[in-house]
N, CA, C and O of each residue as an XYZ file, in Angstrom:
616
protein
N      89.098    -46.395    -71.996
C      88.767    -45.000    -71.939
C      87.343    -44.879    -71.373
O      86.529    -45.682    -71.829
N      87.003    -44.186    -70.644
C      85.555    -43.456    -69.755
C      85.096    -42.830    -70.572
O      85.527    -41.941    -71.306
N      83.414    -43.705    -70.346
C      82.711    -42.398    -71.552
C      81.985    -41.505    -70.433
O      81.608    -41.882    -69.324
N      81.910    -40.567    -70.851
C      81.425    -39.420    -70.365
C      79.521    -39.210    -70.643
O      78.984    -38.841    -71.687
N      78.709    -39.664    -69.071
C      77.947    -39.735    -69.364
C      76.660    -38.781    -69.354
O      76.458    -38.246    -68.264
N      75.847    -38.506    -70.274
C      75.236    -37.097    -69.968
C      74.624    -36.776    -68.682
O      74.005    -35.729    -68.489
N      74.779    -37.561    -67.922
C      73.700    -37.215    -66.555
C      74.872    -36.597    -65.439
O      74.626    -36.393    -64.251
N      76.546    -36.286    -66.280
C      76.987    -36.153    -65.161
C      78.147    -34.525    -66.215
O      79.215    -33.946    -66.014
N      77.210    -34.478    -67.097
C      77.292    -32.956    -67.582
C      76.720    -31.819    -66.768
O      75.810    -32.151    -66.008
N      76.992    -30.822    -66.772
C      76.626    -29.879    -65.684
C      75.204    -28.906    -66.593
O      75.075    -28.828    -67.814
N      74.402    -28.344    -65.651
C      72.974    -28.127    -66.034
C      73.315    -27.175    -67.323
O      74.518    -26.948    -67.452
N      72.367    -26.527    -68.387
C      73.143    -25.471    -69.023
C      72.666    -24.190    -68.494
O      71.664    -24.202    -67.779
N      73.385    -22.859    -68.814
C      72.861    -22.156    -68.009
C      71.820    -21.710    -68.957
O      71.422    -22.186    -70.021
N      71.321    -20.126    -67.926
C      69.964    -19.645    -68.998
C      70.404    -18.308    -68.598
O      70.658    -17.912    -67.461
N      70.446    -17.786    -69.510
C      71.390    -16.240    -69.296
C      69.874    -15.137    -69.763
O      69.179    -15.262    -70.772
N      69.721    -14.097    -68.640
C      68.598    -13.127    -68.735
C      69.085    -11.774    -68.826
O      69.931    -11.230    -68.117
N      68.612    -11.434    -69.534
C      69.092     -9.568    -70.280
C      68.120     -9.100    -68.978
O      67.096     -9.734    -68.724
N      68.457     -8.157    -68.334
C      68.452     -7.249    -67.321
C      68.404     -5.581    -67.625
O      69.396     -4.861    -67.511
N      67.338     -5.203    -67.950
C      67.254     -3.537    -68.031
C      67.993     -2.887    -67.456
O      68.444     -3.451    -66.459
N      68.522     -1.422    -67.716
C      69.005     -0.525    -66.850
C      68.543     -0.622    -65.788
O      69.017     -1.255    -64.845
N      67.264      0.180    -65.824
C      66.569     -0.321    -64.201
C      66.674     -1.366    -63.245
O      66.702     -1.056    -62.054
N      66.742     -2.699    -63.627
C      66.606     -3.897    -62.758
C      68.260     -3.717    -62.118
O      68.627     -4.063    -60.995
N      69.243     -2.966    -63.373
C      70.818     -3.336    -62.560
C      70.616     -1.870    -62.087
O      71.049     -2.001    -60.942
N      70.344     -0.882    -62.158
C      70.012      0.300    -61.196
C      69.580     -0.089    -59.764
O      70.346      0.193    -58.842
N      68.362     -0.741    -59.497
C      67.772     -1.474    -58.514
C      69.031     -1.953    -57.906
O      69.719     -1.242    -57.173
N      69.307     -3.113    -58.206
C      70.178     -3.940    -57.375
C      71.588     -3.945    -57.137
O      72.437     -4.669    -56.616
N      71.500     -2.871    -57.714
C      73.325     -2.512    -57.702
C      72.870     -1.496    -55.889
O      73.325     -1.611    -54.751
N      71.817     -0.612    -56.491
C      72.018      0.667    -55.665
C      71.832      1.903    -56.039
O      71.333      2.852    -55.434
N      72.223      1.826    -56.962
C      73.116      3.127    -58.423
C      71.474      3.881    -58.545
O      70.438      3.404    -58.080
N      71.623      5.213    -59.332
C      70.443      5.539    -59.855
C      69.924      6.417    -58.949
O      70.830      6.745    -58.183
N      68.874      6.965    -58.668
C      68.080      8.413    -57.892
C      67.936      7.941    -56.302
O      67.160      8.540    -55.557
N      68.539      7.103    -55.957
C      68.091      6.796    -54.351
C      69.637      7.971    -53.439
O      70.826      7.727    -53.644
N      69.219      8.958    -52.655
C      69.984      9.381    -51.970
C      70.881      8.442    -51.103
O      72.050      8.801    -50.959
N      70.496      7.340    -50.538
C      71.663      6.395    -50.321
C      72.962      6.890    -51.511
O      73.985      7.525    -51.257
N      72.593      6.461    -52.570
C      74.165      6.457    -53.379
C      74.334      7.945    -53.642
O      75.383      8.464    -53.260
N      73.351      8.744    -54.297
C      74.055     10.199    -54.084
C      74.783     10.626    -52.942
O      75.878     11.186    -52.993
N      74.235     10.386    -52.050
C      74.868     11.347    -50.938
C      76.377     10.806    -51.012
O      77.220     11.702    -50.976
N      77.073      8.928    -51.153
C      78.090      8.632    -51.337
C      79.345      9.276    -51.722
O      80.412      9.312    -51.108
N      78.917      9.938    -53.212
C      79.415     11.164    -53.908
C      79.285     12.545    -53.858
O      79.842     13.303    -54.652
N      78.262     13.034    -52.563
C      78.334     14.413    -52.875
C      77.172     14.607    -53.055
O      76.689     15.149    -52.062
N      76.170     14.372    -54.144
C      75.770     14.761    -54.795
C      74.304     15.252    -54.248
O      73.430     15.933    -54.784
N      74.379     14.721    -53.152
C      73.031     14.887    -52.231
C      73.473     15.166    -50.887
O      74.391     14.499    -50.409
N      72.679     16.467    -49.954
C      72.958     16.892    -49.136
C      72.860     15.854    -47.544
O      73.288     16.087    -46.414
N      72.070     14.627    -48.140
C      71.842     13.694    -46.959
C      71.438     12.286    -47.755
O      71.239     12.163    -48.963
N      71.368     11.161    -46.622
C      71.128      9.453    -47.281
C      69.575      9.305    -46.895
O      68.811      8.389    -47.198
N      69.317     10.482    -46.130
C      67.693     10.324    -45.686
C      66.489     11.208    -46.937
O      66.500     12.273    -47.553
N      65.641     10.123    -46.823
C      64.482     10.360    -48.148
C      63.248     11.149    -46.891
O      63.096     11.070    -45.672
N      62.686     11.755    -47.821
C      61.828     13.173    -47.829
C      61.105     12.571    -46.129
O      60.985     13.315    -45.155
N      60.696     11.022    -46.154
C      60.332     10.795    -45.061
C      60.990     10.344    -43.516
O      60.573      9.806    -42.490
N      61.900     10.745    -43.878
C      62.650     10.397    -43.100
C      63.645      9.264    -42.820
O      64.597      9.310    -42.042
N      63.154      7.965    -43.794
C      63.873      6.987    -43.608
C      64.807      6.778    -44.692
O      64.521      7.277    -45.780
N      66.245      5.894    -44.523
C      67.480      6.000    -45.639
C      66.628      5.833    -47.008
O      65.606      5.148    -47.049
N      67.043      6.385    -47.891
C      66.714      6.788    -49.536
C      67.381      5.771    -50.261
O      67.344      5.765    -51.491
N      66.809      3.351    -49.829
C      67.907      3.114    -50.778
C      66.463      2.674    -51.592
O      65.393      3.275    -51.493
N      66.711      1.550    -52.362
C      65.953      0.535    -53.147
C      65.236     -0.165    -52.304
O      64.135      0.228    -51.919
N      65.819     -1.375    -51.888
C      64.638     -1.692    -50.139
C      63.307     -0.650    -50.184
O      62.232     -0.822    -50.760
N      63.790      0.553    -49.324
C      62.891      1.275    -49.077
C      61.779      1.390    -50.174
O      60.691      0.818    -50.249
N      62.370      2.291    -50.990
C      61.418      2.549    -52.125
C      60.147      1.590    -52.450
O      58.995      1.980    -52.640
N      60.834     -0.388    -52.483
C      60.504     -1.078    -53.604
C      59.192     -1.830    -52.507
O      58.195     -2.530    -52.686
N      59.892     -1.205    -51.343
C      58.565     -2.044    -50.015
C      57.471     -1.393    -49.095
O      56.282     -1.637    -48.886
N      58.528     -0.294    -48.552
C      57.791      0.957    -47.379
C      57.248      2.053    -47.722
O      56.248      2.560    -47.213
N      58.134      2.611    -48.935
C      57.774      3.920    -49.060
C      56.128      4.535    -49.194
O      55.457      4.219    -50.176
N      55.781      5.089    -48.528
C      54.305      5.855    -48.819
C      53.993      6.223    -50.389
O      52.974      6.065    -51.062
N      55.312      6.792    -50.708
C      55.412      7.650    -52.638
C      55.172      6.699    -53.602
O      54.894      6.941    -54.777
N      55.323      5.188    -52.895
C      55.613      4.074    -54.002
C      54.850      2.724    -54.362
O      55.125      1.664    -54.923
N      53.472      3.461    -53.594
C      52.545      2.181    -52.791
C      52.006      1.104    -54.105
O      51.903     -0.121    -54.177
N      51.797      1.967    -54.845
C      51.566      1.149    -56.216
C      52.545     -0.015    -56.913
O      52.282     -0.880    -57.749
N      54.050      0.399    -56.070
C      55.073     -0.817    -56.917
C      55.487     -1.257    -55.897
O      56.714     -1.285    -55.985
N      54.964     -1.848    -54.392
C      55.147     -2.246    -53.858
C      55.882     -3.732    -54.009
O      55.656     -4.347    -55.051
N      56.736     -4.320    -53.030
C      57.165     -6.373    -52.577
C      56.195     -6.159    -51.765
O      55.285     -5.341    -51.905
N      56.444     -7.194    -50.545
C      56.486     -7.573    -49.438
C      57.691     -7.876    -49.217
O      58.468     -8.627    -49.806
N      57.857     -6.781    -47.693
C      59.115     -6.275    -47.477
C      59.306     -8.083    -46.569
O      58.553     -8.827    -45.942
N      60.983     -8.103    -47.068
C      61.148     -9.614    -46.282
C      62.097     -9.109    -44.808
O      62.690     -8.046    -44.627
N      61.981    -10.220    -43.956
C      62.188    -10.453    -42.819
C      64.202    -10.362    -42.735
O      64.812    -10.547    -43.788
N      64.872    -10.120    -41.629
C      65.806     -9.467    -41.917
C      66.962    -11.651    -42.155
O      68.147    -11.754    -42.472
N      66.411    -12.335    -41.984
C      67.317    -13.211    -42.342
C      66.356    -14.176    -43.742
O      66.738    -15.278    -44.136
N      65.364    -13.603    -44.184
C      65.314    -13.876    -46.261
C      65.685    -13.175    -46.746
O      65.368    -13.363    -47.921
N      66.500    -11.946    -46.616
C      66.645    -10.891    -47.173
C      67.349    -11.568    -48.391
O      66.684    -12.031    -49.318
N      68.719    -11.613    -48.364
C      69.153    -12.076    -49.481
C      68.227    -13.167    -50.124
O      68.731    -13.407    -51.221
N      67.198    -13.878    -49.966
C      66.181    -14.865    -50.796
C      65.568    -13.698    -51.399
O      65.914    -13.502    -52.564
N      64.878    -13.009    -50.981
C      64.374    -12.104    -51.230
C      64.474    -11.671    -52.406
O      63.740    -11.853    -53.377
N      65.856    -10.812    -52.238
C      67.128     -9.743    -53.608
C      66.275    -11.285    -54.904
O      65.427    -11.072    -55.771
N      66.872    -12.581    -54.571
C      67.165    -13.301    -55.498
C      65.615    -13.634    -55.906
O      65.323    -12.827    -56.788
N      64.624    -14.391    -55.661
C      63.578    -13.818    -55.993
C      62.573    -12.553    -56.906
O      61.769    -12.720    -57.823
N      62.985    -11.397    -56.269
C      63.079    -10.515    -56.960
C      63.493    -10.349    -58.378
O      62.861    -10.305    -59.434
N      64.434    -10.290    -58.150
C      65.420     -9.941    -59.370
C      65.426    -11.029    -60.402
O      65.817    -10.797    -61.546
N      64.814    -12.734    -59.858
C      64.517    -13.414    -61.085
C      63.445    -13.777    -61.800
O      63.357    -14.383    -62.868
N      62.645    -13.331    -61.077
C      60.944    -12.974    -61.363
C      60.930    -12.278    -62.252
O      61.376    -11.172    -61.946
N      60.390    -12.423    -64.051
C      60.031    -11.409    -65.060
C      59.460    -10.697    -64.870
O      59.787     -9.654    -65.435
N      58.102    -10.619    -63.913
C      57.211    -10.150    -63.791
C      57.494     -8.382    -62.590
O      57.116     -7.210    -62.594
N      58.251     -9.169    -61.876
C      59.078     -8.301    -60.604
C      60.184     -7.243    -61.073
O      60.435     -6.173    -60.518
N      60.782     -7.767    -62.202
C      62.002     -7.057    -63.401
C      60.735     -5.931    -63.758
O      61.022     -4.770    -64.051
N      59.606     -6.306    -63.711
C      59.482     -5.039    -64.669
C      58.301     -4.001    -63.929
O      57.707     -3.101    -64.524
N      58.143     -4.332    -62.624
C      57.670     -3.560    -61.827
C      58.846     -2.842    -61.085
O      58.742     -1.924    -60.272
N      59.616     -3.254    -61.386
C      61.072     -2.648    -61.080
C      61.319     -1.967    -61.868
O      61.754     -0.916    -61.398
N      61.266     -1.982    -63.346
C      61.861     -0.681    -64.346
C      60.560      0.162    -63.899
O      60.752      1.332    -63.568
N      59.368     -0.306    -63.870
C      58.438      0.982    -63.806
C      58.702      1.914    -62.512
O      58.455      3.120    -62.556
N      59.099      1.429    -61.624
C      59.429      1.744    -60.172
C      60.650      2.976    -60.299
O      60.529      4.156    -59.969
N      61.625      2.426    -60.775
C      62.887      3.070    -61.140
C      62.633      4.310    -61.985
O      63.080      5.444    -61.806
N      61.784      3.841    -62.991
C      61.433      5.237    -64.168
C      60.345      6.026    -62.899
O      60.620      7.218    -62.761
N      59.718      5.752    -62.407
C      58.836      6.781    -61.674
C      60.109      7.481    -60.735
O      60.552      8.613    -60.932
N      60.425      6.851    -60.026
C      61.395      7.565    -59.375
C      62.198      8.714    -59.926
O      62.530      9.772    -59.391
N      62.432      8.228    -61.159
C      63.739      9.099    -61.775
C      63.307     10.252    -62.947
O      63.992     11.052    -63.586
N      61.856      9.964    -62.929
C      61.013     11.446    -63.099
C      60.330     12.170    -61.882
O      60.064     13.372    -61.855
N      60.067     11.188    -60.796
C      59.961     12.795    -59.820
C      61.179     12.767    -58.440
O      60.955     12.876    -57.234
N      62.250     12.614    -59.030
C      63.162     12.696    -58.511
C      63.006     14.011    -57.323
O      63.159     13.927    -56.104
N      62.608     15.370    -58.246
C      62.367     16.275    -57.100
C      61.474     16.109    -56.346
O      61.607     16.940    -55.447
N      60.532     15.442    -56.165
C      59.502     15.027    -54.830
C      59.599     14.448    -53.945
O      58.890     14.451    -52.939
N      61.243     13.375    -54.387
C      61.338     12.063    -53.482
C      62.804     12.791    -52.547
O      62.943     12.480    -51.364
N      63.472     13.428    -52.999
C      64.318     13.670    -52.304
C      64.113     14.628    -51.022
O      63.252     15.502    -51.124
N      64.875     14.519    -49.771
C      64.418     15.735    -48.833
C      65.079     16.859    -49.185
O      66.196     16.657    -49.662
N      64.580     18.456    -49.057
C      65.048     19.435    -49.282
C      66.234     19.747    -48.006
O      66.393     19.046    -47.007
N      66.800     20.679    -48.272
C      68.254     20.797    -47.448
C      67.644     21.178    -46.021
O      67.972     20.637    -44.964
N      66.539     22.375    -46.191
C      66.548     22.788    -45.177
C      65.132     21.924    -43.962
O      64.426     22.418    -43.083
N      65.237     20.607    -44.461
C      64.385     19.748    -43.287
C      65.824     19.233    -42.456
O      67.036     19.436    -42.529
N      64.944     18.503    -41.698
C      65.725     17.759    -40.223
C      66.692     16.607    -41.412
O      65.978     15.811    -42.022
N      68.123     16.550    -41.682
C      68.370     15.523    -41.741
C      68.611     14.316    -40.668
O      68.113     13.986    -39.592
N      69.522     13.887    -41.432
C      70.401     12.769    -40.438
C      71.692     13.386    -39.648
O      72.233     14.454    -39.933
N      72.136     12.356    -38.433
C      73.108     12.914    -37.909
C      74.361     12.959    -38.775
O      75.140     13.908    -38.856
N      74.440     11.776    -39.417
C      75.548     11.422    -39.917
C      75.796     12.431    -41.304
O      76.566     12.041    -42.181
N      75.137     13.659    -41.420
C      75.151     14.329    -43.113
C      75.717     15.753    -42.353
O      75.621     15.996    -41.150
N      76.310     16.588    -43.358
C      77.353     17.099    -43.045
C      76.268     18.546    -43.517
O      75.772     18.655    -44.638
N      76.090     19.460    -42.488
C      75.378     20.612    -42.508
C      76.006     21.645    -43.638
O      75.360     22.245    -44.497
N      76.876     21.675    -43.502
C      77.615     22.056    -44.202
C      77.814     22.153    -45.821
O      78.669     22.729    -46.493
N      76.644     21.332    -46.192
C      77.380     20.495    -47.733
C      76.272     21.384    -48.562
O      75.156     21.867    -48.374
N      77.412     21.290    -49.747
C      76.353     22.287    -50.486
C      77.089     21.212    -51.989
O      78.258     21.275    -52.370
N      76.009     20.329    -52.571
C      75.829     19.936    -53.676
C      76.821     20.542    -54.694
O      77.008     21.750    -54.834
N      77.525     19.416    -55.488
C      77.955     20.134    -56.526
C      77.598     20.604    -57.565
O      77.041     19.709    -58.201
N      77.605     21.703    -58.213
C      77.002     22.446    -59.278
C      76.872     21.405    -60.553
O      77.890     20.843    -60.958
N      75.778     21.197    -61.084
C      75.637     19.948    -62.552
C      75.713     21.630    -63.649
O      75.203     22.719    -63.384
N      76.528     21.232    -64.841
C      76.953     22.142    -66.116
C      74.721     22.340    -66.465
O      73.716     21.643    -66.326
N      75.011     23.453    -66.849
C      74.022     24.121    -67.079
C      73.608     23.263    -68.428
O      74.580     22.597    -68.785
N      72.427     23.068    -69.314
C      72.382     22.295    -70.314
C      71.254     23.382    -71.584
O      70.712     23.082    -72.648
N      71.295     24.341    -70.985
C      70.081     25.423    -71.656
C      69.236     25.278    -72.636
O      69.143     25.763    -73.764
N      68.311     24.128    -71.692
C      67.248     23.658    -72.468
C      67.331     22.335    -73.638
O      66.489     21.728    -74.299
N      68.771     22.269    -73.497
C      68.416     21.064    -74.268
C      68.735     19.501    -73.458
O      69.624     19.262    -72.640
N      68.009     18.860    -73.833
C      67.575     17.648    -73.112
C      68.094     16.215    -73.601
O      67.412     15.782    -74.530
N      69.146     15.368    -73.194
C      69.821     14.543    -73.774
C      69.126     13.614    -74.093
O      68.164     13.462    -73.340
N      69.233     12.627    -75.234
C      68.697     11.604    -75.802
C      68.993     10.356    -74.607
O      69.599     10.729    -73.603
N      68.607      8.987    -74.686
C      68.865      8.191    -73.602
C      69.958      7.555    -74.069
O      69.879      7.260    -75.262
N      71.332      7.131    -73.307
C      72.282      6.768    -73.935
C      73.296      8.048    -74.479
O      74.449      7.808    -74.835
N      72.970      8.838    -74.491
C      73.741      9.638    -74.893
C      74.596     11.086    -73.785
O      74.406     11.328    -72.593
N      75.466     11.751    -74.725
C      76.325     12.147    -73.500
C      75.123     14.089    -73.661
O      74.535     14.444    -74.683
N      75.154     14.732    -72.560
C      74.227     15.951    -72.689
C      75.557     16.776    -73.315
O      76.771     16.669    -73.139
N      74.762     17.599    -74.085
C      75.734     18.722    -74.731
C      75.748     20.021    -73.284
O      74.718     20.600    -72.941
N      77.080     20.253    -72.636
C      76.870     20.909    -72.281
C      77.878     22.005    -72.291
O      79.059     21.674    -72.187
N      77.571     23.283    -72.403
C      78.651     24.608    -72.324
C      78.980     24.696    -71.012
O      78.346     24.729    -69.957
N      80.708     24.742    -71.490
C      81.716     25.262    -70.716
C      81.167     26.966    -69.906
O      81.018     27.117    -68.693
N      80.979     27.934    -70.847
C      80.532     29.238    -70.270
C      79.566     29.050    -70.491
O      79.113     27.941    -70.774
N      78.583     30.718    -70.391
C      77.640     31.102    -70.885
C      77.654     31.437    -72.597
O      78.653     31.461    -73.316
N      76.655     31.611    -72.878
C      76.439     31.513    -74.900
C      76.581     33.612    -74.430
O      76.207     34.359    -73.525
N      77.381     33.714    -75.782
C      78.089     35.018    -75.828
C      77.320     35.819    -77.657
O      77.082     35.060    -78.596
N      77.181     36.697    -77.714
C      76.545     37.116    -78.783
C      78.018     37.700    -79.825
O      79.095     38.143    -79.427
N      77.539     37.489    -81.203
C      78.767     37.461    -82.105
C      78.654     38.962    -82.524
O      79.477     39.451    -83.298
């Protein structure tokens, strides 16, 4: 019988908890008009300055974001790059701060309807209506209470 010798066991892994933010970042997902516009939800994929609204942008070029800057990589490290990034502790969490700034001035970063978009965005589009929430403000994790109508007096 073969003994099985430890040098030919496989490495173990090392498994890292990942914030909302960091899988926001690298998914895509989250306040970048890239993915809104996907759904609707944004009238164009182009950010206030003109260039596409994804993560890239934000995390390297953007003027709005100079403080949570990379160094933007070259178009064949890119994927070294992502991986780098994303396994760097230090980079994880200039990334949640990045993500949370974003997703409080969400209205600053996005372009308004009536600038120059892109060709590819549909003039036409008018955002879908989000349920009214009247003033109250959802906990994190949690679902927003919101009314079907308007509040009616008894």
């Amino acid at each position: 019988m073969p003994l099985l010798l430890a040098c030919n066991a496989p490495p173990p892994c090392e498994l890292a908890s990942w914030s909302r933010e960091s899988i926001l970042f690298a998914t895509g997902h989250g306040p970048f008009p890239s993915y809104l516009y996907r759904f609707r939800l944004h009238h164009s994929d182009i950010y206030a300055c003109g260039e596409k609204g994804d993560p890239l942008h934000y995390a390297t070029s953007c003027h709005m974001t100079l403080s949570y800057h990379f160094a933007k990589p070259c178009a064949e490290n890119s994927q070294l790059w992502w991986k780098s990034v994303l396994s760097n502790k230090l980079s994880r969490i200039n990334i949640v701060k990045l993500i949370s700034f974003l997703t409080e001035n969400e209205n600053l970063i996005k372009q308004s309807p009536d600038a120059t978009s892109s060709s590819d965005s549909d003039p036409d589009f008018s955002p879908s209506p989000r349920p009214q929430t009247y003033g109250l403000r959802p906990s994190r994790g949690s679902i927003p209470r919101t009314l079907i109508s308007s509040p009616t007096s008894i």
